[in-house]
KENU-207999 format. One record per residue (C-alpha): residue number from 1; residue in three letters; chain; x, y, z. Coordinates in pm, 1 decimal. Example, Ala and Ser with C-alpha at 12.3 -4.5 7.8 and 13.67 -1.06 7.14 Angstrom:
     i    aa   ch       east      north         up
     1   ALA    A     1230.0     -450.0      780.0
     2   SER    A     1367.0     -106.0      714.0
end
This chain:
     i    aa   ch       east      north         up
     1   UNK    A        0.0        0.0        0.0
     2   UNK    A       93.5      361.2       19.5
     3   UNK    A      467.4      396.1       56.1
     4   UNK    A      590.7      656.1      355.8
     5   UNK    A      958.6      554.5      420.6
     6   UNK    A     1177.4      839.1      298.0
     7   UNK    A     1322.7     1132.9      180.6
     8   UNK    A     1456.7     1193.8     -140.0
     9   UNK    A     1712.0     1442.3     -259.3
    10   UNK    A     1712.4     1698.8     -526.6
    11   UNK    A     2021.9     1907.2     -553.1
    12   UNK    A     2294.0     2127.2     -726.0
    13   UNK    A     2619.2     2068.7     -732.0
    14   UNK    A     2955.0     2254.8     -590.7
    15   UNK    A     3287.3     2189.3     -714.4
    16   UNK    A     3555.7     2111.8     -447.9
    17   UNK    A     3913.6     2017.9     -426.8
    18   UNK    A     3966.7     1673.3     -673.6
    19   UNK    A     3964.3     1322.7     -445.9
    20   UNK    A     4117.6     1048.3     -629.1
    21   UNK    A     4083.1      787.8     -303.2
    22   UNK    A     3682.7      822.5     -244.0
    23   UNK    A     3567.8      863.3     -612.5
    24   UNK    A     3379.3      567.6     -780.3
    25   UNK    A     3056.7      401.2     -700.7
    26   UNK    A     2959.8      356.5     -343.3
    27   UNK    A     2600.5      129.1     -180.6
    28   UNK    A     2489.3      109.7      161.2
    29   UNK    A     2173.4       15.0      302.3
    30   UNK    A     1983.0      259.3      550.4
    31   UNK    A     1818.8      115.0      875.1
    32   UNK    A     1514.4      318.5      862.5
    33   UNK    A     1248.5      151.9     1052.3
    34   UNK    A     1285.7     -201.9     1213.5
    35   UNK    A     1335.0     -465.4      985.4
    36   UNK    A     1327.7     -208.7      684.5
    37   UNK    A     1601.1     -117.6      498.6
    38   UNK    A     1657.5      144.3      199.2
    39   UNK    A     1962.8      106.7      -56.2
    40   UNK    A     2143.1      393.3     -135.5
    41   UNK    A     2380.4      428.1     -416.3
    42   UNK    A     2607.4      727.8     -437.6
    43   UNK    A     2847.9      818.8     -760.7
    44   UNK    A     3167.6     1059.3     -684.8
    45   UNK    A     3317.3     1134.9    -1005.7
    46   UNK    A     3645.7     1305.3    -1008.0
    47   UNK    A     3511.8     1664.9    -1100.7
    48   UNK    A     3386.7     1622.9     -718.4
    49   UNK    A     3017.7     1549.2     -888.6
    50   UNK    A     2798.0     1339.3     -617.5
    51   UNK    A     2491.6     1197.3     -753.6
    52   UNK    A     2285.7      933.7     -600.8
    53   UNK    A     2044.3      640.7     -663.6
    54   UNK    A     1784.7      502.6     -448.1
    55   UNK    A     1660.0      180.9     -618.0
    56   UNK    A     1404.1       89.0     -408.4
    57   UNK    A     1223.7      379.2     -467.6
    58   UNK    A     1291.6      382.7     -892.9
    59   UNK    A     1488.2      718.8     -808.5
    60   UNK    A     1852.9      745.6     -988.0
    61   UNK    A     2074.6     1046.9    -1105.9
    62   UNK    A     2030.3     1314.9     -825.4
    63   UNK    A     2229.2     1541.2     -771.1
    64   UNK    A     2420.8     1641.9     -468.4
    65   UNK    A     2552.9     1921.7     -304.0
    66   UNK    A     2838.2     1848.3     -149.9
    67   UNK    A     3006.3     2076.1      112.3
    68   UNK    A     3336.6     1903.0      136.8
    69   UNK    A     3513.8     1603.5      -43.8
    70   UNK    A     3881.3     1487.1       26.2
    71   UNK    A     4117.6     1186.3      -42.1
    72   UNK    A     3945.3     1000.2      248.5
    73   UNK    A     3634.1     1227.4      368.5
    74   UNK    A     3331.7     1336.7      212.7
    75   UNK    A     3014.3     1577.6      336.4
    76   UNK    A     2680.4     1702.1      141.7
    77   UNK    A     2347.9     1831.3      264.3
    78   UNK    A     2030.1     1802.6      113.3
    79   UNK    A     1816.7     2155.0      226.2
    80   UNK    A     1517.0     2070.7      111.3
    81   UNK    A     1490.4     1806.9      292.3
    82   UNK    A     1690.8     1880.0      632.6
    83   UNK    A     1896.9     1589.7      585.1
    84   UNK    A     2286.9     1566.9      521.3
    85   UNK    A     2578.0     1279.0      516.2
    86   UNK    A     2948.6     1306.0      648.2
    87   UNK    A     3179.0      982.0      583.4
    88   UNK    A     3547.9      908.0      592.6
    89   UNK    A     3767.8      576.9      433.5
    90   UNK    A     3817.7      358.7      689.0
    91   UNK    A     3898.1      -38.6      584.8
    92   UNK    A     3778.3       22.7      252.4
    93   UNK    A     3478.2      134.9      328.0
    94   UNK    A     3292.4      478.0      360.8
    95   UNK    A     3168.9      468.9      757.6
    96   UNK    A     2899.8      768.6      827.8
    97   UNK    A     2615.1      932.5      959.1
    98   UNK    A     2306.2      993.0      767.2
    99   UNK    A     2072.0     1287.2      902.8
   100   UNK    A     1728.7     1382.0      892.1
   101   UNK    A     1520.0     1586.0     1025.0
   102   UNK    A     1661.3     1574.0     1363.7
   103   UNK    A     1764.2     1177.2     1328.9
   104   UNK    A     2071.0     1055.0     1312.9
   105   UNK    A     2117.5      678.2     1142.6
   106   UNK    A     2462.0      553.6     1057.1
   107   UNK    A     2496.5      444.0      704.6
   108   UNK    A     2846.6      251.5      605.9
   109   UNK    A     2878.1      286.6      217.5
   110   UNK    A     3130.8      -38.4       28.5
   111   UNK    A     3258.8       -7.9     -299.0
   112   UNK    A     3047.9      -82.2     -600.3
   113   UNK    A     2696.2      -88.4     -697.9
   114   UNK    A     2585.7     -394.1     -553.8
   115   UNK    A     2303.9     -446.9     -803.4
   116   UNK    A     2052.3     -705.1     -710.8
   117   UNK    A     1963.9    -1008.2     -948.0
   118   UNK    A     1633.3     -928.8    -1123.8
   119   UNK    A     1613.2    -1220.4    -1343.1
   120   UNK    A     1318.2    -1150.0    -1474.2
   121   UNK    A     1379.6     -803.4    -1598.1
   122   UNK    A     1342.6     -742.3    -2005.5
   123   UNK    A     1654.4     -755.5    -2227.0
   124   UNK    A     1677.4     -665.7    -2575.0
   125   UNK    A     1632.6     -789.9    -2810.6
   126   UNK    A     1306.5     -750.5    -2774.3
   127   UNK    A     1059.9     -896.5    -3036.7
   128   UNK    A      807.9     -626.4    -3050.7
   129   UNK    A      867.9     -210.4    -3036.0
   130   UNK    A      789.3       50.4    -2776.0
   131   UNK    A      604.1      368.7    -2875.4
   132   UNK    A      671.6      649.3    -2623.4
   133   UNK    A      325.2      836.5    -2565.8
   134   UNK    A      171.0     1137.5    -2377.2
   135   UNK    A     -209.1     1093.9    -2269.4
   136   UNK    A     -344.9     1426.8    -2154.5
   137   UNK    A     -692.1     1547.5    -1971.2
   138   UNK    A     -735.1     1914.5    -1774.8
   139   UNK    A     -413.1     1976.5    -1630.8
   140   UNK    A     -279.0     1644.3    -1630.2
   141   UNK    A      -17.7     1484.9    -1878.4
   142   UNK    A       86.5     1136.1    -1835.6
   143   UNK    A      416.5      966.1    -2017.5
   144   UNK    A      373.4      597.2    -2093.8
   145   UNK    A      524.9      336.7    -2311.9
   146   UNK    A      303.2      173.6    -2563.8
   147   UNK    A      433.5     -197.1    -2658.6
   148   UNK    A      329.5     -327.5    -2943.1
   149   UNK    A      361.6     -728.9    -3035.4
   150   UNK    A      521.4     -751.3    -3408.1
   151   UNK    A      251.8     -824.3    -3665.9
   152   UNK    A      -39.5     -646.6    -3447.5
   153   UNK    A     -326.5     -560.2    -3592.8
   154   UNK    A     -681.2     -379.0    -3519.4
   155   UNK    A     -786.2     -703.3    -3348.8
   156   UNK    A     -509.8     -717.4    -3109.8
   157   UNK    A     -606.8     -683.4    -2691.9
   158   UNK    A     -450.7     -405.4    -2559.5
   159   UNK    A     -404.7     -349.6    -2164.7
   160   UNK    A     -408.3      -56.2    -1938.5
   161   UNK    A     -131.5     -121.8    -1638.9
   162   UNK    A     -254.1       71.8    -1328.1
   163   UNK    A      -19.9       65.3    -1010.4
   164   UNK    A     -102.3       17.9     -640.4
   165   UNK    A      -76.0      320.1     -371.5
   166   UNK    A      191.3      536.7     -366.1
   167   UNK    A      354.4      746.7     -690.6
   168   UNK    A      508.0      530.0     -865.5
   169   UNK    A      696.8      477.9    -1252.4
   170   UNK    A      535.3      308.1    -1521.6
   171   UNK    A      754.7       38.7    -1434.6
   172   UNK    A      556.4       60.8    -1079.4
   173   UNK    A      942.3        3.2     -983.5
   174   UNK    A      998.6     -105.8     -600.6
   175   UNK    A     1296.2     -278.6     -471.6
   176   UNK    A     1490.2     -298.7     -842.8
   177   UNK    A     1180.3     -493.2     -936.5
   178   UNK    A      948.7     -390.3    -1245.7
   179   UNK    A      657.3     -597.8    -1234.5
   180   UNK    A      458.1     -427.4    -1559.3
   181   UNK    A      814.3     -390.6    -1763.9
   182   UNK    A      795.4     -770.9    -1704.7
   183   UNK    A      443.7     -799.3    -1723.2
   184   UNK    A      433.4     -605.0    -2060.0
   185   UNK    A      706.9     -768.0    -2168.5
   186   UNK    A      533.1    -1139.7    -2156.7
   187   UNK    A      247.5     -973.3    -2279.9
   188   UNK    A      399.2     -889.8    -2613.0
   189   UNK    A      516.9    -1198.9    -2626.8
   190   UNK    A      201.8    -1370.4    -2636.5
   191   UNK    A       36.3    -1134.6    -2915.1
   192   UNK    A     -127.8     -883.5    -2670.9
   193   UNK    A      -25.9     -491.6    -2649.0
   194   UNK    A       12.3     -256.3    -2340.4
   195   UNK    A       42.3       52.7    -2188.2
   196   UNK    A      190.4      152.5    -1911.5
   197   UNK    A      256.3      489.5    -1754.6
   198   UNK    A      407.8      690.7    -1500.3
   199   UNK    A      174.4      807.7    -1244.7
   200   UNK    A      100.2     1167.6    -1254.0
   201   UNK    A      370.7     1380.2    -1072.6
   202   UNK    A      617.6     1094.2    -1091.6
   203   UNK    A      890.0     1053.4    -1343.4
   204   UNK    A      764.5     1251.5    -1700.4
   205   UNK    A      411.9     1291.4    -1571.1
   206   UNK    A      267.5     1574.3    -1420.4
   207   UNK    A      -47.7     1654.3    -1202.6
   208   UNK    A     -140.4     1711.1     -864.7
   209   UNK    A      -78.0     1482.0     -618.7
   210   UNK    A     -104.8     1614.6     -262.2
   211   UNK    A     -499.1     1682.3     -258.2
   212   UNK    A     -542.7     1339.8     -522.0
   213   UNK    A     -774.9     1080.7     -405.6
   214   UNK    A     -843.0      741.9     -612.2
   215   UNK    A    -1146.7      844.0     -757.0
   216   UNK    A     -854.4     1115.3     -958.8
   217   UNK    A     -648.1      821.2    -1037.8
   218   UNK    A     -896.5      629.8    -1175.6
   219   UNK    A    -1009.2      969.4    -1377.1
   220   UNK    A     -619.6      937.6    -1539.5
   221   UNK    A     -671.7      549.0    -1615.8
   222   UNK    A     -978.9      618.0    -1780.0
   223   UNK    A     -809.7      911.7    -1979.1
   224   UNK    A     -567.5      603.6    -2098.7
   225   UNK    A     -858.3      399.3    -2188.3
   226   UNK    A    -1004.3      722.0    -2369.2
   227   UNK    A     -664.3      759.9    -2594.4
   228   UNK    A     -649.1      378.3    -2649.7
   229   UNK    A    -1020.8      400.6    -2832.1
   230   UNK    A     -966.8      713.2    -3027.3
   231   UNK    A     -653.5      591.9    -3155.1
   232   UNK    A     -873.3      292.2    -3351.2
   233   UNK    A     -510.8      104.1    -3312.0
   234   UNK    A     -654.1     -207.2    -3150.2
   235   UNK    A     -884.4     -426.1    -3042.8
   236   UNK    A    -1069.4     -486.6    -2705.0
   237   UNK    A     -914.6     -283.3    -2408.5
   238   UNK    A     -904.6     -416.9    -2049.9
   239   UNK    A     -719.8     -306.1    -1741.4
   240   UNK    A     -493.1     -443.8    -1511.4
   241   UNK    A     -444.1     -307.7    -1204.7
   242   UNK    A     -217.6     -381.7     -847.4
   243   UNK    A     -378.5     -329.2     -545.7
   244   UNK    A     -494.4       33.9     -583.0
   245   UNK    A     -517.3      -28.2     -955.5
   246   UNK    A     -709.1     -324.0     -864.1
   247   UNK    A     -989.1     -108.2     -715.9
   248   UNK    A     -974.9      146.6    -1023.7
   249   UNK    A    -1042.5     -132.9    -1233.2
   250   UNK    A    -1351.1     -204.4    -1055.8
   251   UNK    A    -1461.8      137.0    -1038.3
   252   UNK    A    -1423.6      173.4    -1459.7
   253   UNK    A    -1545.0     -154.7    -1513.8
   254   UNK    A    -1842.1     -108.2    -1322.0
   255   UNK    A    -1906.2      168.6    -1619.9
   256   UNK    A    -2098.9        3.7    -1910.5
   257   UNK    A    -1882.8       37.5    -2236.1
   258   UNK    A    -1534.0      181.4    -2102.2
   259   UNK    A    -1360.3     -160.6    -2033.0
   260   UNK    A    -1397.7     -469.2    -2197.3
   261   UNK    A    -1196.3     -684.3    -1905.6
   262   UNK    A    -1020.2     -615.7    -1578.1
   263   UNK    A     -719.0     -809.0    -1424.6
   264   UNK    A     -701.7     -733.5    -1049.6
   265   UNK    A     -370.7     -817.2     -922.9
   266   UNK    A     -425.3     -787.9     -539.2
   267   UNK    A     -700.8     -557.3     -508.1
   268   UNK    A     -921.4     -512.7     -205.5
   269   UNK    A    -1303.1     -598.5     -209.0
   270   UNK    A    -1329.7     -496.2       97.6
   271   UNK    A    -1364.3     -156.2      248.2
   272   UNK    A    -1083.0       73.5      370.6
   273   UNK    A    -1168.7       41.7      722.5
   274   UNK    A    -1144.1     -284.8      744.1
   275   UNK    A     -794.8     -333.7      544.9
   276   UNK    A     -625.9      -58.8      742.8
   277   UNK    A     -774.6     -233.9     1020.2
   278   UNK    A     -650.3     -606.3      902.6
   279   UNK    A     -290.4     -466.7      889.6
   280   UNK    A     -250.5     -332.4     1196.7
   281   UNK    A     -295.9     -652.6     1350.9
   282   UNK    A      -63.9     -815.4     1110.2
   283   UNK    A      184.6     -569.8     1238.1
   284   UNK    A      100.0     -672.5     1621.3
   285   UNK    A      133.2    -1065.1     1569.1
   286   UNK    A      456.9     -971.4     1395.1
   287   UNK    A      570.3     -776.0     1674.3
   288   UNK    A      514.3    -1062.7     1931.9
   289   UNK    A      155.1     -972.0     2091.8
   290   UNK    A      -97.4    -1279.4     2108.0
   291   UNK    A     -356.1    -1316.9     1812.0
   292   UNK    A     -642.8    -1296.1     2006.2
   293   UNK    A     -572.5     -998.0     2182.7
   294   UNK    A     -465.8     -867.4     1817.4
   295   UNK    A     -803.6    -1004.3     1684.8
   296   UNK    A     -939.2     -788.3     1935.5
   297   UNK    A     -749.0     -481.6     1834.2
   298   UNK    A     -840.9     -514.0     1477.5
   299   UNK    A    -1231.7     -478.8     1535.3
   300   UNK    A    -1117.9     -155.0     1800.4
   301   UNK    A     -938.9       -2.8     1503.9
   302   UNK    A    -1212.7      -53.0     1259.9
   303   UNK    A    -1509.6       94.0     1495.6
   304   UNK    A    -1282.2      367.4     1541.8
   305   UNK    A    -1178.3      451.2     1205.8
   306   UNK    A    -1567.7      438.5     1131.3
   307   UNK    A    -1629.8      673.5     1398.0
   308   UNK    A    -1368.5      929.5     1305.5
   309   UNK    A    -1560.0      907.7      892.5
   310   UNK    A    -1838.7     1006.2     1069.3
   311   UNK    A    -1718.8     1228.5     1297.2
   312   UNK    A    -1451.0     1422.9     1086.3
   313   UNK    A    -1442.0     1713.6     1325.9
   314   UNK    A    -1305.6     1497.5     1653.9
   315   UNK    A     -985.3     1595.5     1764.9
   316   UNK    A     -925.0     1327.7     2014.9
   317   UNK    A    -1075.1     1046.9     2190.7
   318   UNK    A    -1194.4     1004.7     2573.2
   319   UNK    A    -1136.1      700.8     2801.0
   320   UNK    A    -1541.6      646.9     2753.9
   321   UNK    A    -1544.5      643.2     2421.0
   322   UNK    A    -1206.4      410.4     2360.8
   323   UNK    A    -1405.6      197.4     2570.9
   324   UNK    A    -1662.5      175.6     2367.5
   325   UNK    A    -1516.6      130.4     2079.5
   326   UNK    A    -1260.7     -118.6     2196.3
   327   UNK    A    -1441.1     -315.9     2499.3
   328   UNK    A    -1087.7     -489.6     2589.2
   329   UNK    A     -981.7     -161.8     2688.9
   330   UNK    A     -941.3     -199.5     3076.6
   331   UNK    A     -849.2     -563.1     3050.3
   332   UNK    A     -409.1     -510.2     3072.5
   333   UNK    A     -124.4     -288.3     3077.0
   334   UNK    A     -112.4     -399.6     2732.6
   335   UNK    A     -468.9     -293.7     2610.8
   336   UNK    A     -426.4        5.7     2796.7
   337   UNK    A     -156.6       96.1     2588.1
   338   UNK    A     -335.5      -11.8     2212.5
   339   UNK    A     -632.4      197.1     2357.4
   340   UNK    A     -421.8      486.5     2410.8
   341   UNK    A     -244.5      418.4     2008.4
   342   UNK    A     -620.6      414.9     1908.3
   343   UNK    A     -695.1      765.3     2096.0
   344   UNK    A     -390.3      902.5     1908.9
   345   UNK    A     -594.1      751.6     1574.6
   346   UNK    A     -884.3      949.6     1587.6
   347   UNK    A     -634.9     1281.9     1645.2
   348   UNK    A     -413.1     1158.4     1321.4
   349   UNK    A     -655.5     1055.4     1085.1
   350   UNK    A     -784.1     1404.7      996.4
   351   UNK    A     -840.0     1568.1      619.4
   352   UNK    A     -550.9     1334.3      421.6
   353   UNK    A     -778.6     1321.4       79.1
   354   UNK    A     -628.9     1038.3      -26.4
   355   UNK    A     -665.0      849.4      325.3
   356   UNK    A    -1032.8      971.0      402.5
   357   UNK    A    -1146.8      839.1       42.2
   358   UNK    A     -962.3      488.3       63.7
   359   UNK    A    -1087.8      471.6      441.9
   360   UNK    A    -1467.3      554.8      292.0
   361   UNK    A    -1430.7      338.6      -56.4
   362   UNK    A    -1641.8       21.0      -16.9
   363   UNK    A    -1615.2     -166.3     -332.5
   364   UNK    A    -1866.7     -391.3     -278.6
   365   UNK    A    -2135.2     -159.3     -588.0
   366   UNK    A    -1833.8     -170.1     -800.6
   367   UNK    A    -1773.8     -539.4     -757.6
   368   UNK    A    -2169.0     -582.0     -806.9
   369   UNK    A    -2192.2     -414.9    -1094.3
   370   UNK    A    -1895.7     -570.0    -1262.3
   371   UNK    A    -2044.3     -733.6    -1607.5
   372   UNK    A    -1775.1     -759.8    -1796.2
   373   UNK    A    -1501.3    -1077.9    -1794.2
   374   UNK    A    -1232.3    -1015.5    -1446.3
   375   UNK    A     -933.0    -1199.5    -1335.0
   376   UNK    A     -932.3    -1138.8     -988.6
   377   UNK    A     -628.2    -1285.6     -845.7
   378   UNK    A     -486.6    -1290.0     -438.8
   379   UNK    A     -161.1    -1450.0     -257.0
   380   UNK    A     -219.5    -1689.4       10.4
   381   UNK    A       80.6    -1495.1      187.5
   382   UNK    A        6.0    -1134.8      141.8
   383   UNK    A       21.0     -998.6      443.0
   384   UNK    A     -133.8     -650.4      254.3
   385   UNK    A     -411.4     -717.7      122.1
   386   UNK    A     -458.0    -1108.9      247.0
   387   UNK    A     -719.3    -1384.7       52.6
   388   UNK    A     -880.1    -1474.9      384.7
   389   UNK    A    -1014.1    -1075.3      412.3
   390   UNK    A    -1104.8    -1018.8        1.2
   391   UNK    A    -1151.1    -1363.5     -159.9
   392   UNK    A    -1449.7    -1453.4       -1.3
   393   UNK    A    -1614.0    -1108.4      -82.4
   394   UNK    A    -1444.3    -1096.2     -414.9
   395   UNK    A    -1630.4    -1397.8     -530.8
   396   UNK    A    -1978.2    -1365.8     -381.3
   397   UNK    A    -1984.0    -1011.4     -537.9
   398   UNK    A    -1805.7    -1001.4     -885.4
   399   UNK    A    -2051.9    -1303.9    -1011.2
   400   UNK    A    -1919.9    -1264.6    -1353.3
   401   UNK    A    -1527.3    -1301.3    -1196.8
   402   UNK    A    -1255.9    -1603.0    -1193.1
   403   UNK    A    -1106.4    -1584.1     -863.2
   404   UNK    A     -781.2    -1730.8     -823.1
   405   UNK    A     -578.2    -1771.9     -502.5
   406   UNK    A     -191.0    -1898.7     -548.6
   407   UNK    A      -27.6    -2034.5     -317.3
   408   UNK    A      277.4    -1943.3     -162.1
   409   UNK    A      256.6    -1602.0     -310.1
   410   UNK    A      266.2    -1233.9     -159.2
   411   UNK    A       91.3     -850.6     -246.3
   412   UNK    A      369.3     -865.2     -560.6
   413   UNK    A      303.6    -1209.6     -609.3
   414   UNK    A      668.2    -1341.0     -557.6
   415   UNK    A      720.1    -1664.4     -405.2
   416   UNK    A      775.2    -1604.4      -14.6
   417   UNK    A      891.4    -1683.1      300.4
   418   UNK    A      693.1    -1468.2      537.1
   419   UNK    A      509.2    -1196.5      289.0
   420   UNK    A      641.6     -950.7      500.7
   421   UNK    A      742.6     -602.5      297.6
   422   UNK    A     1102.7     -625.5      388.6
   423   UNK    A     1135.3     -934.1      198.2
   424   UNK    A     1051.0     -814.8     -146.8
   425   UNK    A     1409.1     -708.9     -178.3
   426   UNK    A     1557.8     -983.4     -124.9
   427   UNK    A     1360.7    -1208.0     -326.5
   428   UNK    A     1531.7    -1270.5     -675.2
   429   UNK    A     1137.9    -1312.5     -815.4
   430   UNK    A      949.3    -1006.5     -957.6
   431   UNK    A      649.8    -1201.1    -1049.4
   432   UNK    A      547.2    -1559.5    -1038.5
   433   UNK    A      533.8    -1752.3    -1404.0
   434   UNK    A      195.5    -1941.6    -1338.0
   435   UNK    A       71.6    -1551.6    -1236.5
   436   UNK    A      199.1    -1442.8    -1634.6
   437   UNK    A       63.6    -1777.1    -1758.6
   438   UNK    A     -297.7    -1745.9    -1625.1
   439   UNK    A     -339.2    -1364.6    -1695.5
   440   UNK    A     -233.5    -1419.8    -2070.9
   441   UNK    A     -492.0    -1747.7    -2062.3
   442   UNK    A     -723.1    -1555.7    -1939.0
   443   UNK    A     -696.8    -1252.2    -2236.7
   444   UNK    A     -671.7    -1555.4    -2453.6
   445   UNK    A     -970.5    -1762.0    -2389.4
   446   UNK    A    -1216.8    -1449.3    -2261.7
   447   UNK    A    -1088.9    -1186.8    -2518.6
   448   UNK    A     -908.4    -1318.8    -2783.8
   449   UNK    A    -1201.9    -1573.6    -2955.3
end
């Protein structure tokens, strides 16, 4: 879901005294929450030039400004952001201190890149071409790539790729991974086109974000659609959408004549409430506290999160009310202190846009009034958007849906361990096989008669 970890770095660049000894390519990883890491890459090129990459994030070629840069020290700030590094050489590597906004994390930088395998990722040749394209509606202009299978016609499917929470590339790039440049690239291979874009205010795309809610991202989607029809290019048009995008293909779908198929990859069928609800017990059964008393927590957080939709204007809840709306309250130190978290939730969760319409969105009309073919597909082992919360809902609603559950799989439907966020980094997988196999049956056998 929606990505808060960091901080990144726009800057301009001073020119300091020449460093042969710390130049070159340095990577670190960043300890920024418990068990969640960041990977930084910096470059120090000889004209005292510091650039940096943060992979997980899709973010590469930023420029630094860096204050001071020796044989065997280096410093740079970032303003905007109130954050700054100082490092020196010691056994090879660059040992330092990043800072931010008042918080100090060390961050030890070794030579080289450090790239991570991505096995999966597309490399030319490729047999089909890529169209760069610009989609625009009001003030928004979205870049995308358009792939196009060799020998396509007027009766080839074409897909709309929608990404999950968060800004993201049209790669929807996390963790080196790029599910739709892999998913688009299997596409293509299989005779069916694609297009994929960056969201709006991320990478060539511009728009709004701060004040966007869904409903605005599914407005962009459907201005995709929109270009896809007038351009007569191809045949039927469907969208496939991750998690967020899931829900945005319900919402068009539900539309009579927009769509003429939806892949959801992870999306919720149930309402906001109850996902942000479902996680933040995941989180306490990961920390160590006992499932039922997390069980209990879960309903707490829902009632509340319902009572602060309806009552926008609270600024805070009372001991009677927490009470109320969490009855195990008084039982322990312990619930004493998750009643006091879900005081502070009713203060926090004020006039975010984009939180109060996911909180609100119930997709259960959408899912109702889906009459068009939909792949609706969940991991057993997402721990974001589980199977044993949506599945159930998914298929009693969406009559005219196939839903599929796979085994073994997480929210980015990798193979996994846990399903725990941190490990979609370290997993070599972007996307399962059998996932790329059964969406391109799907197109085939639904769409492609």
């Amino acid at each position: 879901m929606r990505k808060n970890i960091l901080i990144l770095l726009a800057i301009s660049t001073v020119s300091v005294a020449l460093a042969q000894g710390i130049t070159g390519d340095w990577n670190g990883k960043l300890n920024v929450a418990p068990q969640v890491s960041l990977k930084l890459v910096f470059h120090i090129d000889p004209d005292s030039k510091v650039t940096m990459d943060s992979p997980d994030q899709g973010a590469y070629g930023i420029e630094g400004e860096t204050l001071f840069l020796s044989s065997d020290s280096i410093a740079f700030k970032v303003p905007a952001l109130m954050m700054d590094y100082t490092g020196h050489l010691s056994g090879g590597n660059i040992v330092g201190t990043f800072r931010q906004m008042g918080r100090s994390m060390p961050l030890t930088l070794s030579p080289g890149v450090n790239k991570a395998k991505r096995p999966q990722t597309p490399e030319p040749p490729f047999p089909y071409t890529t169209e760069s394209v610009t989609v625009k509606h009001g003030d928004v202009s979205l870049a995308g790539t358009l792939t196009v299978p060799d020998n396509a016609g007027s009766s080839t499917p074409v897909v709309v790729m929608v990404s999950g929470s968060g800004q993201h590339n049209r790669d929807e790039e996390l963790f080196e991974h790029k599910p739709f440049a892999v998913i688009a690239d299997y596409l293509a291979r299989n005779g069916i086109a694609s297009l994929r874009y960056d969201d709006r205010g991320t990478g060539e795309s511009v728009g709004e974000v701060l004040s966007a809610t869904t409903a605005d991202f599914a407005s962009d989607a459907q201005a995709v659609v929109r270009y896809l029809k007038d351009s007569r290019r191809f045949g039927k048009i469907g969208l496939l959408g991750h998690s967020e995008g899931g829900i945005i293909g319900y919402m068009i779908g539900a539309k009579p004549g927009i769509l003429d198929f939806v892949v959801s990859v992870a999306g919720p069928s149930v309402k906001g409430t109850k996902t942000i609800a479902f996680q933040n017990k995941m989180s306490l059964v990961k920390s160590g506290v006992a499932e039922n008393v997390a069980k209990d927590f879960e309903k707490g957080m829902e009632a509340v999160l319902e009572y602060k939709l309806k009552h926008p204007e609270a600024a805070g809840g009372s001991d009677e009310l927490i009470a109320q709306l969490y009855p195990q309250y008084e039982n322990s130190e312990d619930t004493r202190k998750l009643g006091t978290m879900l005081k502070s939730v009713i203060s926090s969760v004020t006039t975010n846009p984009w939180m109060v319409y996911f909180l609100s969105y119930d997709p259960a009309a959408d899912l109702k009034a889906l009459n068009i073919p939909a792949l609706i597909i969940y991991g057993e082992k997402d721990c974001q958007v589980p199977p044993v919360l949506n599945a159930g809902y998914a298929r009693q609603l969406a009559k005219h849906a196939k839903v599929t559950e796979y085994a073994g799989l997480n929210h980015m439907m990798q193979h996994a361990e846990t399903g725990y966020v941190e490990e979609y980094a370290t997993i070599e997988e972007t996307i399962s096989p059998e996932v790329l196999s059964d969406i391109v049956s799907f197109i085939s056998k639904e769409i492609i008669k």
